[in-house]
N, C-alpha and C positions, 0 to 999 in steps of 0.2 A: 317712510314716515319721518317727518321732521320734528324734532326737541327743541322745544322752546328753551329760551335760557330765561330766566323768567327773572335771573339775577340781573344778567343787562338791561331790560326790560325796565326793572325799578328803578333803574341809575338812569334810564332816561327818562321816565316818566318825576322823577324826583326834580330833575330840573325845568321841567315843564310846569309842574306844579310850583316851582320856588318862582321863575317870573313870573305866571299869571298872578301868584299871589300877590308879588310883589305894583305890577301894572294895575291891578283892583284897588289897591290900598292909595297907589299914588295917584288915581284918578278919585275915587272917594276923595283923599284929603283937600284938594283941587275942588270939590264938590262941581264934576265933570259928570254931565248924564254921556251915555257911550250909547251911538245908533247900533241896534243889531236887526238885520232883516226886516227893517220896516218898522220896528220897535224902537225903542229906547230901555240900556238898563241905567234907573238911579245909581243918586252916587250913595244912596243908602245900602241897596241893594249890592252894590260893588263891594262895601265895608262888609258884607257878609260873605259874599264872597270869597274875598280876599284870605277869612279868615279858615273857610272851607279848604280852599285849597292849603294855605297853610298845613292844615293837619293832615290833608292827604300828603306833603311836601313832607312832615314828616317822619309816618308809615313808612311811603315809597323811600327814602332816602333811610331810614332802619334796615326794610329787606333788601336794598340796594348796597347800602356801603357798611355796612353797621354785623347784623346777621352771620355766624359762620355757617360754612355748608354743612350739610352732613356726611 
């Protein structure tokens, strides 16, 4: 059976979550629509975005670097 380290996990997903957030914000303030699959997302929708991921950026980056074990 394999153990996740769920600690690593958050340290990558925390920077994952810090550039999307940060590419959403800078194409909003660009007011840049972005093609996805046939789509487009606004640069309204990117500002929202941006800001989702932010607070997922920083959860993940609390259980990540922040969090002692037990």
């Amino acid at each position: 059976m394999i153990k996740i380290n769920w600690k690593e996990v958050s340290k990558f997903l925390s920077g994952a979550f810090f550039v999307t957030a940060g590419a959403s914000w800078y194409f909003s303030y660009l007011e840049i629509d972005v093609p996805v699959m046939g789509t487009t997302m606004s640069h309204q929708f990117l500002m929202i975005r941006g800001f989702i991921h932010f607070v997922l950026f920083l959860l993940t980056f609390y259980f990540g670097f922040l969090r002692k074990n037990k």
